[in-house]
LUMTORDO-266869 format. One record per residue: residue number from 1; x, y, z of N, C-alpha, C in turn. Coordinates in steps of 0.05 Angstrom, whole numbers, plus 5000, padded with zeros to 4 digits. Example, Ala and Ser with C-alpha at 12.3 -4.5 7.8 and 13.67 -1.06 7.14 Angstrom:
BEGIN
<1,<5264,4886,5156>,<5246,4910,5156>,<5264,4934,5156>>
<2,<5257,4955,5142>,<5273,4979,5143>,<5258,5001,5157>>
END
This chain:
BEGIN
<1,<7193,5946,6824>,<7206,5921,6832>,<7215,5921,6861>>
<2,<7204,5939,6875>,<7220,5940,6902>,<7208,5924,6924>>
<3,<7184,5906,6906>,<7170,5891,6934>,<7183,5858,6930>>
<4,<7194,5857,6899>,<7205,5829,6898>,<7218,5815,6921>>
<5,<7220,5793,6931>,<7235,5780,6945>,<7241,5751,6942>>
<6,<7274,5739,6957>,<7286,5721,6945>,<7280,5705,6965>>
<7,<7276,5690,6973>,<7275,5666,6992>,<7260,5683,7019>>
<8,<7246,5693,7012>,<7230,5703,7041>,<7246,5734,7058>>
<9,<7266,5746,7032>,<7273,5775,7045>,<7279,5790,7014>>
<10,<7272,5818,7020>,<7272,5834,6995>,<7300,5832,6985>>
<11,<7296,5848,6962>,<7320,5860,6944>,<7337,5864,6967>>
<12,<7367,5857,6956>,<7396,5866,6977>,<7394,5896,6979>>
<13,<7397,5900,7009>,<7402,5923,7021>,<7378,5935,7032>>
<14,<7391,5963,7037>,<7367,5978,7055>,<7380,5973,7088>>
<15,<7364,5987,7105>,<7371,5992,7126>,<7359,5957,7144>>
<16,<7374,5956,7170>,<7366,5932,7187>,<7347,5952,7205>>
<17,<7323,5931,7206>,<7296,5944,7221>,<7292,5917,7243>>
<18,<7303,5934,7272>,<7306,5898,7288>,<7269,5902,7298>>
<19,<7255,5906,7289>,<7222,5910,7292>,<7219,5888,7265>>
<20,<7216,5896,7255>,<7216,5875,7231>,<7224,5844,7236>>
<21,<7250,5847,7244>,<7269,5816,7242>,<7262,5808,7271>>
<22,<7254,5819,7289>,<7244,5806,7312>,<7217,5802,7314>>
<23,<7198,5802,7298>,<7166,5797,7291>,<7177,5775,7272>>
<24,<7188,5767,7265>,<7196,5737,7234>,<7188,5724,7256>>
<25,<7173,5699,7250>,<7167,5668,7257>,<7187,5657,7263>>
<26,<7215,5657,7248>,<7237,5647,7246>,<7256,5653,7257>>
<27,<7250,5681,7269>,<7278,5696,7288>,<7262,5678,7314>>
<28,<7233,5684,7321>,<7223,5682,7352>,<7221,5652,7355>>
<29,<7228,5637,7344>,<7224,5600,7347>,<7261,5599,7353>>
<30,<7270,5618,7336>,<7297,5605,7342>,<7308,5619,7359>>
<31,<7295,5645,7375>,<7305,5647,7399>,<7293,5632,7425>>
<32,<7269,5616,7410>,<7256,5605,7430>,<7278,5578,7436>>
<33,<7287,5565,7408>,<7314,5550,7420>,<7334,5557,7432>>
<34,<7347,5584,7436>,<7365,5580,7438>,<7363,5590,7469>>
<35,<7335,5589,7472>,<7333,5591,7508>,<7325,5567,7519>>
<36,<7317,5553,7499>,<7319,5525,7518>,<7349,5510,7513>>
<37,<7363,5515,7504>,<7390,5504,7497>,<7408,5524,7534>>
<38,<7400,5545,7529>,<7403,5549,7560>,<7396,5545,7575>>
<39,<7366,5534,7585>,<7355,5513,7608>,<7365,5497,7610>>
<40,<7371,5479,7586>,<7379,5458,7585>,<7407,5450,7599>>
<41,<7424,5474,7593>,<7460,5474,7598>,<7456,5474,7620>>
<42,<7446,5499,7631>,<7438,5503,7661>,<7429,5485,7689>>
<43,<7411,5470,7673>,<7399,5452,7695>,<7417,5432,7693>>
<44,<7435,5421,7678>,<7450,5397,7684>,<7476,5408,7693>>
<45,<7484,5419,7688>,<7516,5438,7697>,<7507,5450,7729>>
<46,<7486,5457,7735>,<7481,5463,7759>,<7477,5442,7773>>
<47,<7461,5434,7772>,<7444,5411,7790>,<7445,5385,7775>>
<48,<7469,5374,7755>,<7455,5351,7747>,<7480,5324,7762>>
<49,<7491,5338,7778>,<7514,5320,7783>,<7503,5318,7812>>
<50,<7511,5297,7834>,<7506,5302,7861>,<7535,5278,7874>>
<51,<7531,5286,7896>,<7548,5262,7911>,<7545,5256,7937>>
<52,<7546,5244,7949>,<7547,5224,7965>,<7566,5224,7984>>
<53,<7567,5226,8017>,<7584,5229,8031>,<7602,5214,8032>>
<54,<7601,5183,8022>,<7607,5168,8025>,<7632,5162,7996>>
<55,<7619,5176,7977>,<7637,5174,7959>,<7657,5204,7949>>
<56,<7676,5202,7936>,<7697,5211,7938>,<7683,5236,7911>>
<57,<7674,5217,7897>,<7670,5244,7873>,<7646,5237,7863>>
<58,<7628,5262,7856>,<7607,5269,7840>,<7598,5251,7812>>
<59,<7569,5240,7813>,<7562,5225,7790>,<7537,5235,7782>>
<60,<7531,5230,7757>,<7512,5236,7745>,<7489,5231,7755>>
<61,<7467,5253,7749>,<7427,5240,7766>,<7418,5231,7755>>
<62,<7430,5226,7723>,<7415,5206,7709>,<7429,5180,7710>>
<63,<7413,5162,7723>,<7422,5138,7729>,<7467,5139,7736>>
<64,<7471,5153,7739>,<7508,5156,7750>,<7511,5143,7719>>
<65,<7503,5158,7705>,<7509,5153,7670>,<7531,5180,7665>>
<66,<7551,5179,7663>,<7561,5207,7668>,<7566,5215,7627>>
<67,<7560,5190,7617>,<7555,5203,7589>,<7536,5214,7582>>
<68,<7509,5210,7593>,<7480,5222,7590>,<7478,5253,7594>>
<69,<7498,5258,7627>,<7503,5291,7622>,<7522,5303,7605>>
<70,<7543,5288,7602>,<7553,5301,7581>,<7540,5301,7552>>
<71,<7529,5288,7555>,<7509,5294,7526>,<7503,5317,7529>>
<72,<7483,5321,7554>,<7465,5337,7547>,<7480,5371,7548>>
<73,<7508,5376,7561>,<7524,5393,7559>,<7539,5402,7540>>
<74,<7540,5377,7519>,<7553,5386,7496>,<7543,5397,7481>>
<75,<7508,5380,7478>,<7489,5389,7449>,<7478,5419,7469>>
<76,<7479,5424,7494>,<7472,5441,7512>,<7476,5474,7493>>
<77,<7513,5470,7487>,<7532,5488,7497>,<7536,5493,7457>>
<78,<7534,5468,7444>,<7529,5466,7421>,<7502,5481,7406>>
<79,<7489,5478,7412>,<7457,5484,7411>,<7461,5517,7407>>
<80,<7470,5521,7429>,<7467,5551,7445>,<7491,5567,7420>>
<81,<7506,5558,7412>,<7529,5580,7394>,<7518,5582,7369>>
<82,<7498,5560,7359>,<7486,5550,7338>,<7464,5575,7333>>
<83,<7452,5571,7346>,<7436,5585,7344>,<7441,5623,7346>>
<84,<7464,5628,7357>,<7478,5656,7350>,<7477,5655,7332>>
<85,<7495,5635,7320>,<7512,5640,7294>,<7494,5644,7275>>
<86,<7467,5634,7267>,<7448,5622,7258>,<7433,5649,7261>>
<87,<7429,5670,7282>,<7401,5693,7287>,<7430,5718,7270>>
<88,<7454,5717,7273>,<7465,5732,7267>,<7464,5723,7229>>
<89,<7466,5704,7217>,<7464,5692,7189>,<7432,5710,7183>>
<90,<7412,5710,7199>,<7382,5710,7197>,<7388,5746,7193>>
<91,<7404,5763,7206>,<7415,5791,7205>,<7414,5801,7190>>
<92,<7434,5786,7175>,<7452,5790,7144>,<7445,5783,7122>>
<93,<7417,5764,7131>,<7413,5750,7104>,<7401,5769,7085>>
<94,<7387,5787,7093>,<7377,5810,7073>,<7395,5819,7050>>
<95,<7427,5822,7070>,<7449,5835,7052>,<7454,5822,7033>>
<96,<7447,5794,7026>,<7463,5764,7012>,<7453,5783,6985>>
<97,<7468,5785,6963>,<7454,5806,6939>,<7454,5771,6922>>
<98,<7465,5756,6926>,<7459,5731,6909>,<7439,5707,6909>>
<99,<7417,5706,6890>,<7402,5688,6893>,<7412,5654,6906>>
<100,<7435,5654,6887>,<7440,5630,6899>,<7460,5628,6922>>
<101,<7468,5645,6928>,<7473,5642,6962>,<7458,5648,6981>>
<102,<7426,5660,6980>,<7407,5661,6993>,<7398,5627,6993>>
<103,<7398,5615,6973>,<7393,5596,6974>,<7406,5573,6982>>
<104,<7434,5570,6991>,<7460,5560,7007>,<7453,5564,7031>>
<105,<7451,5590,7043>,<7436,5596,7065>,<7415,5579,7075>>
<106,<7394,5582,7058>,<7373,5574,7067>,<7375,5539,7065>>
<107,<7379,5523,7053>,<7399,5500,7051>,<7411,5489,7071>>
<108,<7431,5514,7082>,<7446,5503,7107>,<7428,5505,7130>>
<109,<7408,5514,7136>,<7386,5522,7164>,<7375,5501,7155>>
<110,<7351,5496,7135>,<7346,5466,7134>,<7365,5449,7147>>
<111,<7381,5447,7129>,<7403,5416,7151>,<7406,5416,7162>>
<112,<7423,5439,7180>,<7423,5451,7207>,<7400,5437,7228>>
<113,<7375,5454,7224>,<7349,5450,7235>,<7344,5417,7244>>
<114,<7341,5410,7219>,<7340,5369,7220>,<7354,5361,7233>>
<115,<7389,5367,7234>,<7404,5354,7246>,<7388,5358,7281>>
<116,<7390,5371,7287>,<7384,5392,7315>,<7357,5376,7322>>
<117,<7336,5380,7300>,<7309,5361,7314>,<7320,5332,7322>>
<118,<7334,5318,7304>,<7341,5290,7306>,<7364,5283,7335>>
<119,<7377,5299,7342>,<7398,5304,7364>,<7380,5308,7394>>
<120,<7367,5331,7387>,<7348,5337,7414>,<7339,5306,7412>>
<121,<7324,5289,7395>,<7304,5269,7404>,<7320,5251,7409>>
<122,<7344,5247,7398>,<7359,5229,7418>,<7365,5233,7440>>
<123,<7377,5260,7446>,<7378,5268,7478>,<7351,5266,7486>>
<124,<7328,5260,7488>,<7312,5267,7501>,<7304,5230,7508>>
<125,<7308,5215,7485>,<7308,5188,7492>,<7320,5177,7513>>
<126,<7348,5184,7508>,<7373,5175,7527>,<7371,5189,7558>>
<127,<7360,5210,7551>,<7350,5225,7584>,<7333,5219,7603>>
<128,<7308,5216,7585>,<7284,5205,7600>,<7290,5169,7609>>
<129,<7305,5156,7594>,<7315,5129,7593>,<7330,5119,7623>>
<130,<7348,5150,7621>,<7367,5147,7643>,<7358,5159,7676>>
<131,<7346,5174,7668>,<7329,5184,7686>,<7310,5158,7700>>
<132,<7295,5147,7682>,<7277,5131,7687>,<7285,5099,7703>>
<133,<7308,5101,7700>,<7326,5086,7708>,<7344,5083,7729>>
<134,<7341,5111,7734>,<7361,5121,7764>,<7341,5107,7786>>
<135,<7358,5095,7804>,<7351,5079,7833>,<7346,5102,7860>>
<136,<7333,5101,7870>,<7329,5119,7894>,<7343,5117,7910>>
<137,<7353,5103,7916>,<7380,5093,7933>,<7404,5110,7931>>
<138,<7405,5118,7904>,<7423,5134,7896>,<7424,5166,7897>>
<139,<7406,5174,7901>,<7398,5201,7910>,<7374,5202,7925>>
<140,<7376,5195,7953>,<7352,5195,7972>,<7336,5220,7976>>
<141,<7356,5242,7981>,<7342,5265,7983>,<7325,5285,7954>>
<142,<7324,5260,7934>,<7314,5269,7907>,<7334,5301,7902>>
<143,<7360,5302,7901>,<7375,5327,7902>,<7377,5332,7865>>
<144,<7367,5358,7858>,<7364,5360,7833>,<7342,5344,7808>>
<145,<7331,5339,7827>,<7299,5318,7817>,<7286,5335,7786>>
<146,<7277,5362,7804>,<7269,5377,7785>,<7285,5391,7760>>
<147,<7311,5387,7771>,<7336,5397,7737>,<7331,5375,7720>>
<148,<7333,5352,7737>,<7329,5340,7717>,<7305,5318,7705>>
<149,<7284,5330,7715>,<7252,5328,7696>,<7257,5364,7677>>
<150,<7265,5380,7690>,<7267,5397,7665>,<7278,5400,7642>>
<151,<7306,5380,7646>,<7321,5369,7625>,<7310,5348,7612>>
<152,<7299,5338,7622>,<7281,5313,7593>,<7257,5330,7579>>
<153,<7235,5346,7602>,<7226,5364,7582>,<7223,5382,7564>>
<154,<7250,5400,7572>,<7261,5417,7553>,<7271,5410,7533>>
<155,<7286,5382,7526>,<7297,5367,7509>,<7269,5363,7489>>
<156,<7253,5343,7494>,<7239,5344,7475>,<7225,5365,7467>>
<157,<7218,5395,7489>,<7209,5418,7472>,<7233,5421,7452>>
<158,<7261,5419,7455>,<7269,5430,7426>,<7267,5414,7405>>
<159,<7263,5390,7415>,<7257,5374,7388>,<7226,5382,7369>>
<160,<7215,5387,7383>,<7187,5396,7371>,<7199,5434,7366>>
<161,<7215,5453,7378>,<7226,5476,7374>,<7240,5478,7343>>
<162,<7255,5452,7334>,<7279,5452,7303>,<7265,5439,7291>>
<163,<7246,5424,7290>,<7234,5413,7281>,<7209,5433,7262>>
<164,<7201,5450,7275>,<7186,5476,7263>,<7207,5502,7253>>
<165,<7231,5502,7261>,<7247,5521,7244>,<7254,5499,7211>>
<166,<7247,5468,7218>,<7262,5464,7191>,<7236,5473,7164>>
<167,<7208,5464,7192>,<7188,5470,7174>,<7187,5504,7164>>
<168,<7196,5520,7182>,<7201,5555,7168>,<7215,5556,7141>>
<169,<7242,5536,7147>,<7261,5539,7135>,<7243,5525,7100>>
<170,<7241,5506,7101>,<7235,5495,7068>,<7212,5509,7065>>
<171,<7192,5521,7081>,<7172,5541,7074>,<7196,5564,7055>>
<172,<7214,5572,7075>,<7223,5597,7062>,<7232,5590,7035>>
<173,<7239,5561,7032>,<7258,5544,7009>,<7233,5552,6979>>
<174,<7221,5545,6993>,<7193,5553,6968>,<7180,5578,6964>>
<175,<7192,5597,6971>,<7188,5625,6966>,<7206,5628,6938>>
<176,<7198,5624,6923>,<7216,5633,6896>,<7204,5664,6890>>
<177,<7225,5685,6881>,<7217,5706,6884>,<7195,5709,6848>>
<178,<7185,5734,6853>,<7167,5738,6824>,<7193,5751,6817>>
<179,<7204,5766,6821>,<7233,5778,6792>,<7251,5752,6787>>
<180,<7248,5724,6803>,<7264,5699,6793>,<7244,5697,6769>>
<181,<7223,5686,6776>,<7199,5677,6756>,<7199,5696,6730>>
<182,<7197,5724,6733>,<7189,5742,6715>,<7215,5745,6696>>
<183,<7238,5734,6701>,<7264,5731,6688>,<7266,5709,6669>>
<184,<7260,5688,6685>,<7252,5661,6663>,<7239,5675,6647>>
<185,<7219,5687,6648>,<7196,5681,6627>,<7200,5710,6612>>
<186,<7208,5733,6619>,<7214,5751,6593>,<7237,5759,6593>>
<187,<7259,5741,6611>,<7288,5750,6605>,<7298,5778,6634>>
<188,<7320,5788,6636>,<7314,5808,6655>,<7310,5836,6644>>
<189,<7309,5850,6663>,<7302,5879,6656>,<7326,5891,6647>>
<190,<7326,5914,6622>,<7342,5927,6612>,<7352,5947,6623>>
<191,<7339,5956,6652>,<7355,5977,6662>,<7380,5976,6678>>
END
């Protein structure tokens, strides 16, 4: 019975093999978010504000929308702890010795995931929107041009990025193990 497994990881316990958990589909997509959740922070916190000699204080490069960067700083900075918290959950999840908290788990990364695809594609609406919108007048020397075309494209890479962890995730949802199955059907083992 030692090959059984519950939602896509063996029997509880045993040693952590980071060769193993860094080859998963599921660890390398969601570190692939949680490096564009740092592009993302990055290019607007660096370069996404500019100003003007003429004016007193700094406004946003997307259209002087100064909610658009804070968007994108929040779900930025949001994104980015999420996804710790989330590769460290992915750690432990081996240890979970309970079917149905493997399955809580896996539950909460689904939702998780969706929420995250649905968030990026709004930021990525409201970005490219605001962007598309910004007057030249307003930044002549195109100052931070490219932060922020990397911020609309990195936005919708993560939307297409959580969008395939939610697809890992209900993949993993339908991994029912054979010792679940083999329990329904002749009861469990006597040892």
């Amino acid at each position: 019975m030692d090959g059984f497994q519950a939602y896509g990881a063996r029997k509880a316990g045993g040693d952590f093999n980071p060769l193993t958990f860094f080859r998963q589909p599921q660890t390398v997509v969601r570190i692939v978010c949680w490096l564009f959740s740092i592009v993302i922070l990055a290019c607007v916190a660096n370069e996404g504000y500019v100003n003007r000699p003429e004016e007193v204080e700094e406004f946003c490069i997307f259209n002087r929308n100064q909610s658009a960067c804070n968007y994108a700083i929040a779900m930025g900075t949001m994104c980015f702890l999420c996804c710790i918290a989330f590769l460290v959950l992915d750690v432990y999840f081996p240890q979970i010795t309970g079917v149905k908290d493997r399955k809580k788990a896996v539950m909460a990364d689904i939702a998780v995931s969706t929420l995250w695809a649905l968030v990026w594609f709004v930021g990525f609406c409201l970005l490219a929107n605001q962007w598309q919108a910004s007057k030249e007048e307003d930044n002549p020397l195109n100052e931070g041009a490219d932060a922020a075309r990397a911020t609309v494209i990195f936005s919708i890479f993560s939307v297409f990025t959580w969008g395939g962890l939610t697809l890992l995730s209900l993949e993993r949802l339908k991994r029912v193990s054979f010792e679940e199955e083999y329990n329904k059907l002749f009861g469990p083992p006597l040892v």
